[in-house]
TIDO-551912 format. One record per residue (C-alpha): x, y, z; residue in one letter. Coordinates in nm, 3 decimals, always signed. Example, Ala and Ser with C-alpha at 12.3 -4.5 7.8 and 13.67 -1.06 7.14 Angstrom:
residues 2
+1.230:-0.450:+0.780:A
+1.367:-0.106:+0.714:S
//
This chain:
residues 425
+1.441:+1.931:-0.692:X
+1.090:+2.129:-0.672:X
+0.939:+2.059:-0.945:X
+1.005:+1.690:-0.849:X
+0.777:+1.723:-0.552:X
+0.426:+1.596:-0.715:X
+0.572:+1.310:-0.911:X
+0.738:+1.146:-0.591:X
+0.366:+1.203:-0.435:X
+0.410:+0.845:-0.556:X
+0.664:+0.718:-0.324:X
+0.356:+0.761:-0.066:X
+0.226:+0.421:-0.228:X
+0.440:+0.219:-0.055:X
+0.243:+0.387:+0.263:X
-0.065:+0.159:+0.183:X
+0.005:-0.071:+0.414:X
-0.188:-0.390:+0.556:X
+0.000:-0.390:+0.901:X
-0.102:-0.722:+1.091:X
-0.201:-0.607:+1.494:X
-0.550:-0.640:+1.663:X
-0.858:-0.820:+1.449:X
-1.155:-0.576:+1.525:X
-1.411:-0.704:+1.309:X
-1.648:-0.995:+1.339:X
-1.532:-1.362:+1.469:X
-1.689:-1.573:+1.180:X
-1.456:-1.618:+0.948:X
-1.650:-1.571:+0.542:X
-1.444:-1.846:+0.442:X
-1.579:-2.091:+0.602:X
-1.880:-2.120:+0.317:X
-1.615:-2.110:+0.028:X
-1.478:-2.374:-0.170:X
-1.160:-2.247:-0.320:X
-1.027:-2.300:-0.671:X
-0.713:-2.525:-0.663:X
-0.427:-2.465:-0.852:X
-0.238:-2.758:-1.068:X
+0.139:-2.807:-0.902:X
+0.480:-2.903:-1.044:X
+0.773:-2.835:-0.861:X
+1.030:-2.685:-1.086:X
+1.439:-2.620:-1.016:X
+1.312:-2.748:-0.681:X
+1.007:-2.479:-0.606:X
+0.686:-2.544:-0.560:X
+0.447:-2.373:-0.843:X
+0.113:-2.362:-0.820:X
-0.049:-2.221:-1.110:X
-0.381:-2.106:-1.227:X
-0.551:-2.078:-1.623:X
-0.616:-1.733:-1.685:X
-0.963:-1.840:-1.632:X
-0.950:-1.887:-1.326:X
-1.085:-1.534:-1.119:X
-1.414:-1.601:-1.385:X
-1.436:-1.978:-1.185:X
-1.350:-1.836:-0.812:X
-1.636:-1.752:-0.571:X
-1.732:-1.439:-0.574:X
-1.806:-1.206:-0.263:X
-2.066:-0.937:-0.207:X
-1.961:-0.596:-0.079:X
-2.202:-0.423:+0.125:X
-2.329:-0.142:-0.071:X
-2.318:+0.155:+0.183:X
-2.028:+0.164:+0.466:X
-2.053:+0.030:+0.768:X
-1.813:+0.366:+0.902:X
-1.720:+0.677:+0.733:X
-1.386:+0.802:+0.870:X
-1.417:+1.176:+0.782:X
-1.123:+1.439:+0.923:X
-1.379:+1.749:+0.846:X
-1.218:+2.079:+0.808:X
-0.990:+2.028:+1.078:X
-0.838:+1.699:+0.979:X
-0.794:+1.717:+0.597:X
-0.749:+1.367:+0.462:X
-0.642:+1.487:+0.140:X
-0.280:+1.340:+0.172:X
-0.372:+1.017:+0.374:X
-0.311:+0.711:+0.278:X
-0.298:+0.491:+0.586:X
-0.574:+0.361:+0.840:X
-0.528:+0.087:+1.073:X
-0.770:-0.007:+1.306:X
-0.754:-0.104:+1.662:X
-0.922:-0.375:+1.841:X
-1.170:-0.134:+2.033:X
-1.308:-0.007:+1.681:X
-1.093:+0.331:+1.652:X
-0.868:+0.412:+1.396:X
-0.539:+0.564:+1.407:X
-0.455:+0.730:+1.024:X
-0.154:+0.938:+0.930:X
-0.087:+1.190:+0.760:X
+0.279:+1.201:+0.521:X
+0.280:+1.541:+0.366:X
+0.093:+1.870:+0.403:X
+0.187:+1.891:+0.777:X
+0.271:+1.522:+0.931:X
+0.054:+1.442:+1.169:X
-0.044:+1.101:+1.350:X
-0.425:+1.091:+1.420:X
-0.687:+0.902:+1.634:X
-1.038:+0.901:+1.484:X
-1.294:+0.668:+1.708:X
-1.520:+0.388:+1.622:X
-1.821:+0.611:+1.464:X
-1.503:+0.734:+1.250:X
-1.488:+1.108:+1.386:X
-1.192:+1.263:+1.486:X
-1.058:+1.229:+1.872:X
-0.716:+1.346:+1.925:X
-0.388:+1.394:+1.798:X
-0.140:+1.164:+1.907:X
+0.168:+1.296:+1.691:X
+0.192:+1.667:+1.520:X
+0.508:+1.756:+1.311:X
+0.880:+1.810:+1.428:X
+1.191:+1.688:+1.536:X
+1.143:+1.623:+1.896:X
+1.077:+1.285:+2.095:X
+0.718:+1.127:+1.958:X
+0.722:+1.395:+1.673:X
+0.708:+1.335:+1.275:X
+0.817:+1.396:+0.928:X
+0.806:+1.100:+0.740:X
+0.603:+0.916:+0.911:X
+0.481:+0.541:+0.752:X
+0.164:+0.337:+0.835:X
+0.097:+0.304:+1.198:X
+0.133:-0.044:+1.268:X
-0.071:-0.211:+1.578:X
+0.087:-0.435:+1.840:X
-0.077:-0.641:+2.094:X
-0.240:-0.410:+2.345:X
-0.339:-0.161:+2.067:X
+0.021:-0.038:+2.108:X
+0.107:+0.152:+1.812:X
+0.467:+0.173:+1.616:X
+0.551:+0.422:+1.331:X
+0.861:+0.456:+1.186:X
+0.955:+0.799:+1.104:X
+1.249:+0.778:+0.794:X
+1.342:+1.163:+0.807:X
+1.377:+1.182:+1.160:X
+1.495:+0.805:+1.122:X
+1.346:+0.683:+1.448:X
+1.064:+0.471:+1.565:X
+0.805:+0.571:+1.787:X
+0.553:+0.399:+2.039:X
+0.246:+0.565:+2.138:X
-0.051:+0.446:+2.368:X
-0.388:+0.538:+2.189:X
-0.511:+0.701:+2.524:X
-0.185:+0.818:+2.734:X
+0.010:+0.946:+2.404:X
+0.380:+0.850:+2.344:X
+0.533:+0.633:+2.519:X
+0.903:+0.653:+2.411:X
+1.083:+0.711:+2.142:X
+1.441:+0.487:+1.998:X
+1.647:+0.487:+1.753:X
+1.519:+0.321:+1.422:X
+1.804:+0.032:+1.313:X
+1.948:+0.014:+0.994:X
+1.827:+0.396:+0.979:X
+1.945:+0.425:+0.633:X
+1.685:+0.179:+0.494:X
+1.410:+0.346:+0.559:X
+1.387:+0.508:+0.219:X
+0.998:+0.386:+0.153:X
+0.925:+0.142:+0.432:X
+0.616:-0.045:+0.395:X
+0.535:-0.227:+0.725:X
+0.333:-0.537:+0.585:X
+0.244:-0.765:+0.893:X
+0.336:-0.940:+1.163:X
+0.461:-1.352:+1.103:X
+0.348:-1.580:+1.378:X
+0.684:-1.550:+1.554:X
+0.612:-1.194:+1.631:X
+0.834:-1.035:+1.411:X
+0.698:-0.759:+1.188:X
+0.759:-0.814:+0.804:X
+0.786:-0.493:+0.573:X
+1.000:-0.375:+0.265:X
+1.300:-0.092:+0.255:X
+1.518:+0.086:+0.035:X
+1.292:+0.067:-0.256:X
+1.484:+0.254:-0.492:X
+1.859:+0.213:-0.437:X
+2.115:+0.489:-0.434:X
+2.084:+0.602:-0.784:X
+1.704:+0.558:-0.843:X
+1.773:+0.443:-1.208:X
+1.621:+0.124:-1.377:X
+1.517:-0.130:-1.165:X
+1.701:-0.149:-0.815:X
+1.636:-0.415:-0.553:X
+1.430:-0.331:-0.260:X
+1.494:-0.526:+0.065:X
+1.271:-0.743:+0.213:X
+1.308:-0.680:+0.627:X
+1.195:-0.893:+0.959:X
+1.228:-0.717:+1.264:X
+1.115:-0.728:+1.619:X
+0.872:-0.494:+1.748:X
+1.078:-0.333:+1.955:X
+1.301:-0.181:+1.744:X
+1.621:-0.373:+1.841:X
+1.665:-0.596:+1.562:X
+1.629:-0.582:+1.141:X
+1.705:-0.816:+0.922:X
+1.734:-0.848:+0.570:X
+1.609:-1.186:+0.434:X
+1.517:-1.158:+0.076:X
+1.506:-0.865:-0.224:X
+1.242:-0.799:-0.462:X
+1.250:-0.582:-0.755:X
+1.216:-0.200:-0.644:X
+1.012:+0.098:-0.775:X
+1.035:+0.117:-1.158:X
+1.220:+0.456:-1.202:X
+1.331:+0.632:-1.569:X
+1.580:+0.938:-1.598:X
+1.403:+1.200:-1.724:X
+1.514:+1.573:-1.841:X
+1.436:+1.829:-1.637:X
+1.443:+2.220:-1.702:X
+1.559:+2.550:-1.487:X
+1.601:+2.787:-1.707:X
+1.842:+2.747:-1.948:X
+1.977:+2.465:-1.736:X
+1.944:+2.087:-1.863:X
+1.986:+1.781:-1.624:X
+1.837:+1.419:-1.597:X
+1.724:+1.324:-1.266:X
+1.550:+0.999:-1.200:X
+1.136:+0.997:-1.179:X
+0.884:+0.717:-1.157:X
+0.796:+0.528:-1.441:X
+0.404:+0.615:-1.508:X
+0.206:+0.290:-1.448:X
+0.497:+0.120:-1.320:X
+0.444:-0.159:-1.086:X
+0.495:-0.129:-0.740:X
+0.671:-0.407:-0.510:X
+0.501:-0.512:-0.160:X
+0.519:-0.776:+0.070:X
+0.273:-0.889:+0.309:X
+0.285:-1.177:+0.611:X
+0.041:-1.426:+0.630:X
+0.135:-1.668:+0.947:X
+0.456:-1.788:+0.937:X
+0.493:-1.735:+0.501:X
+0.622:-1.429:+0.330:X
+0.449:-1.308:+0.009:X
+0.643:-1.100:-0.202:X
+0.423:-0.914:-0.509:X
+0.733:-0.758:-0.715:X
+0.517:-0.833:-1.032:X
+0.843:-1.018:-1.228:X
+0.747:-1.275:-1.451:X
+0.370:-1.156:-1.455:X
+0.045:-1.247:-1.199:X
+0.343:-1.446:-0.939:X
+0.339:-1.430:-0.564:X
+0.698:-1.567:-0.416:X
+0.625:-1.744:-0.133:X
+0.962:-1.743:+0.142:X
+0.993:-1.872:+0.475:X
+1.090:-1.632:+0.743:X
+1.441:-1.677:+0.698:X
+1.376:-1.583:+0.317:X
+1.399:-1.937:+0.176:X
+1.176:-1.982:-0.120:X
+0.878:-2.165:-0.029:X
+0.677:-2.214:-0.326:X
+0.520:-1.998:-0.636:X
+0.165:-1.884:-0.691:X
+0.121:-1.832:-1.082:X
-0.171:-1.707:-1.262:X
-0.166:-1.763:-1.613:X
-0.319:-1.360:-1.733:X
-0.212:-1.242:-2.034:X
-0.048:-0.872:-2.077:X
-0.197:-0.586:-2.097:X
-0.074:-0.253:-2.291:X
-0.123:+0.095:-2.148:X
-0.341:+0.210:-2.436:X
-0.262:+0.606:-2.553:X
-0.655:+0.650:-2.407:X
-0.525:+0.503:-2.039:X
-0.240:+0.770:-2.121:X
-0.452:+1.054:-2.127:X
-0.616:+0.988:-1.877:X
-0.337:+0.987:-1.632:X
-0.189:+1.298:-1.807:X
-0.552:+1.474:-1.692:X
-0.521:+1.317:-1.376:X
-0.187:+1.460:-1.320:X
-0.237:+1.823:-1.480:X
-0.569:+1.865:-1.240:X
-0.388:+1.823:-0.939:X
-0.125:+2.097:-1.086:X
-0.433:+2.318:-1.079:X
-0.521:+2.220:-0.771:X
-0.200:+2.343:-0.581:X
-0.222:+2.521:-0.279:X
-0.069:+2.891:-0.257:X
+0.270:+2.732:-0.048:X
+0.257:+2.442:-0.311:X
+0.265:+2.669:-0.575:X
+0.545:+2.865:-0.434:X
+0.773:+2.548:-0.416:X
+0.718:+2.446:-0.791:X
+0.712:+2.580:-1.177:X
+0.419:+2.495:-1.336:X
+0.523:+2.509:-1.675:X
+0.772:+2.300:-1.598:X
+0.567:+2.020:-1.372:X
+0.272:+2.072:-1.662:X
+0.557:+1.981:-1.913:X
+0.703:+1.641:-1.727:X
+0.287:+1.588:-1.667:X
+0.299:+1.504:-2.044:X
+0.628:+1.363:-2.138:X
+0.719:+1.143:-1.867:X
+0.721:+0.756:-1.964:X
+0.484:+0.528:-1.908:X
+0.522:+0.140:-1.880:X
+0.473:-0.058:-2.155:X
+0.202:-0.250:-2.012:X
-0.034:-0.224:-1.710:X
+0.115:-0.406:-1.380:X
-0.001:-0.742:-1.339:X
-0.162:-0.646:-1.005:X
-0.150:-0.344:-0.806:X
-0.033:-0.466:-0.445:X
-0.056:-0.774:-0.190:X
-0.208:-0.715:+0.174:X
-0.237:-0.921:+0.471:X
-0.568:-1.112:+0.562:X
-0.700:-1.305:+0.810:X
-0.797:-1.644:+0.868:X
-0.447:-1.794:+0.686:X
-0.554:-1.561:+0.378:X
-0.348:-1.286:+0.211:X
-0.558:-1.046:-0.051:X
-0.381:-0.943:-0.413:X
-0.512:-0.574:-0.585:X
-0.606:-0.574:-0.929:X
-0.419:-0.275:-1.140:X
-0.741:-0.157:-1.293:X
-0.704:+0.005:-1.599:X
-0.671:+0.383:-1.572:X
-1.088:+0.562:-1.560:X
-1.203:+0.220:-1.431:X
-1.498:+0.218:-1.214:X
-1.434:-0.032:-1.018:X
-1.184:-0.246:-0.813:X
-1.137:-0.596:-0.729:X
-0.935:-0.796:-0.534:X
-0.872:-1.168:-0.483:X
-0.857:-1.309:-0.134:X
-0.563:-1.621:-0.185:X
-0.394:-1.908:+0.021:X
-0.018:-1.978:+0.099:X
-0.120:-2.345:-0.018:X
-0.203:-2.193:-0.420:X
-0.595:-2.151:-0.356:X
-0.765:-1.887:-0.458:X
-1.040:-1.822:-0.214:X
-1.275:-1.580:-0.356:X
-1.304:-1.260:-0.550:X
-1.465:-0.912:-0.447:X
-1.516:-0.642:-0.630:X
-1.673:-0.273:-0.532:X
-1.731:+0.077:-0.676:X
-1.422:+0.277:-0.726:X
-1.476:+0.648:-0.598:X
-1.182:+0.852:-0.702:X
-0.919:+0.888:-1.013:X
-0.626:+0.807:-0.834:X
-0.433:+0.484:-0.895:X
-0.455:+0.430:-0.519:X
-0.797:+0.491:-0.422:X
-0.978:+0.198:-0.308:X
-0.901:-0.077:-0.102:X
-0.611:-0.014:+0.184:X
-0.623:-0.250:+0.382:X
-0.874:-0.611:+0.459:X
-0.974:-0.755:+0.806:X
-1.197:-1.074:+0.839:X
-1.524:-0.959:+0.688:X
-1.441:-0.607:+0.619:X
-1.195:-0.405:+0.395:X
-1.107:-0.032:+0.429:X
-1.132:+0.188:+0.089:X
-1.008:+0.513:+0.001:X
-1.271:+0.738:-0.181:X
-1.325:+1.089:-0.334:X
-1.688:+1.255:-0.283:X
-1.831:+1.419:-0.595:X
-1.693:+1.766:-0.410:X
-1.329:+1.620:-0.415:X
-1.323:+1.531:-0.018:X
-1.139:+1.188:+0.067:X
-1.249:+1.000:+0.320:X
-1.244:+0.583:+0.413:X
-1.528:+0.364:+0.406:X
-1.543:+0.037:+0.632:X
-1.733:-0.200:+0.438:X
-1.848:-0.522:+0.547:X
-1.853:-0.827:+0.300:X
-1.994:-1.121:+0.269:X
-1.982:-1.428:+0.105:X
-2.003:-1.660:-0.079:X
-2.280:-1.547:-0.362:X
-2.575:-1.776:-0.390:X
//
């Protein structure tokens, strides 16, 4: 369906992945000065819950952001990071990034963050991509992306290129894959299948282990998939529903943190399920925030949001859609009820996993709470927001640095490495 093609720009979200592999940034650990904020337990239908008052990110220490970036990862003219969402860095200091749509491509940008090679362009052949999803690092700087149109997996060498090329198992979950790191038994955590066959409602999304080497998957728990509506679409004189995301829906992720799952599927409010790597629940993290409703102001602004990038369509984009039609469904489809308790979970270091704040549509800023499998909540951090999108800012956290996706006043994207410290004095 063309005119389809900029509303599932949001299936790309799942792309924003926190993929556990080498820990380049500093050995200190900015915990180690923090006193978390504990959270009262019960256990309940034999669960652990730890919960927090709503008060409780006003109480938590708060971390300072360093107010310039310690890298710029900028693709120039030549490497357009307009459609990226995914950096992961390796333990040398380089980055590899990928690109989804507008010509795949798998890049590798060095330490000062300028461009150094391509190590994947687009295609069908052995080490070549579609579809491709966040690069994920192995020991040795190896690096593993899963490619759901061409449905294989692919290992490439950040110097020597590809390496080989297999197969990806259980091909036919791949729909969405979110790598989300790596428990301490080696195998690789992520989420499939995020919408189910019909994309309508609600479906389950699967929760997936599997070993690096692409020879075994698993499905060990669900969590609630993308929130999808039908909506009416027009060709013509022709009428049909088809399904389309839900505007402000939330978004389900996982993320690994040792040997604990965290699933963020934002059912029954602020909760983090805790499962052991066979999927057995572990425990509940709950805090205590009260709803909040997408205002008709948070509305608009979206709506703008979404007709500007109309506008913005290049000639072969253009070609592929009808404007009057995507400027319609720009303005009519649904929105959720209220804002998403939290925007998405990554993986941390140091035993810590960090939880997204959904910011309010036009916010200025972002924050993010760094949190323990144990219930604590570690600190908070919060930083400028440079962009419109729902998904600009933070991508992905190492030990004293995070990774943010920005707009320039001229409309350029690029990533910022910015150290943090902590805690406030």
């Amino acid at each position: 369906m063309p005119v389809t093609s900029i509303a599932s720009r949001g299936i790309l979200l799942l792309a924003l992945a926190a993929c556990a592999g080498g820990e380049p940034s500093g050995s200190r650990s900015v915990a180690a000065g923090t006193t978390p904020i504990l959270p009262d337990t019960q256990t309940v239908d034999g669960v652990l819950v730890m919960r927090h008052g709503a008060d409780a990110f006003a109480r938590a220490p708060q971390w300072v952001l360093d107010s310039v970036p310690e890298v710029v990862i900028d693709g120039g003219e030549e490497f357009d990071l307009t459609h990226v969402y995914m950096v992961a860095p390796l333990t040398d200091g380089r980055f590899v990034v990928g690109r989804r749509s507008n010509g795949a491509l798998m890049m590798l940008f060095g330490a000062d963050g300028t461009p150094e090679r391509v190590l994947a362009r687009q295609g069908q052949g052995p080490g070549e991509v579609m579809a491709p999803r966040e690069p994920i690092t192995l020991p040795g700087d190896t690096v593993l992306v899963v490619d759901e149109n061409n449905r294989s997996m692919s290992w490439y060498d950040p110097n020597a290129g590809l390496l080989r090329t297999a197969p990806a198992p259980a091909a036919g979950r791949l729909s969405c894959f979110g790598g989300s790191g790596r428990l301490s038994s080696g195998r690789q955590v992520g989420l499939a299948a995020c919408t189910g066959p019909t994309g309508q409602g609600t479906a389950d999304a699967a929760v997936v282990t599997f070993t690096p080497d692409g020879g075994e998957l698993d499905t060990v728990a669900t969590a609630a998939g993308i929130r999808m509506v039908m909506v009416e679409m027009r060709q013509g004189s022709a009428r049909f529903e088809t399904p389309h995301l839900l505007r402000l829906g939330q978004v389900s992720s996982v993320a690994a943190v040792d040997s604990t799952i965290v699933v963020a599927d934002g059912i029954g409010g602020y909760v983090l399920r805790l499962l052991a790597p066979d999927g057995a629940p572990r425990g509940r993290i709950d805090v205590q925030l009260p709803p909040r409703p997408v205002t008709d102001a948070m509305r608009e602004v979206v709506i703008a949001e979404e007709l500007q990038v109309i506008d913005e369509q290049s000639e072969s984009e253009r070609r592929a859609i009808v404007i009057e039609e995507a400027r319609r469904l720009a303005r009519e489809v649904p929105f959720a009820d209220t804002l998403p308790p939290y925007l998405r979970v990554f993986a941390g270091a140091d035993g810590m996993f960090w939880v997204v704040d959904q910011e309010p549509p036009g916010s200025t800023t972002w924050s993010a709470t760094a949190l323990r499998p144990d219930g604590g909540i570690v600190a908070r951090l919060t930083g400028p927001r440079r962009g419109e999108g729902r998904w600009d800012g933070p991508i992905r956290f190492e030990r004293d640095r995070v990774i943010v996706r920005e707009v320039d006043g001229d409309g350029v994207v690029r990533f910022g490495v910015y150290r943090f410290t902590g805690p406030r004095t």
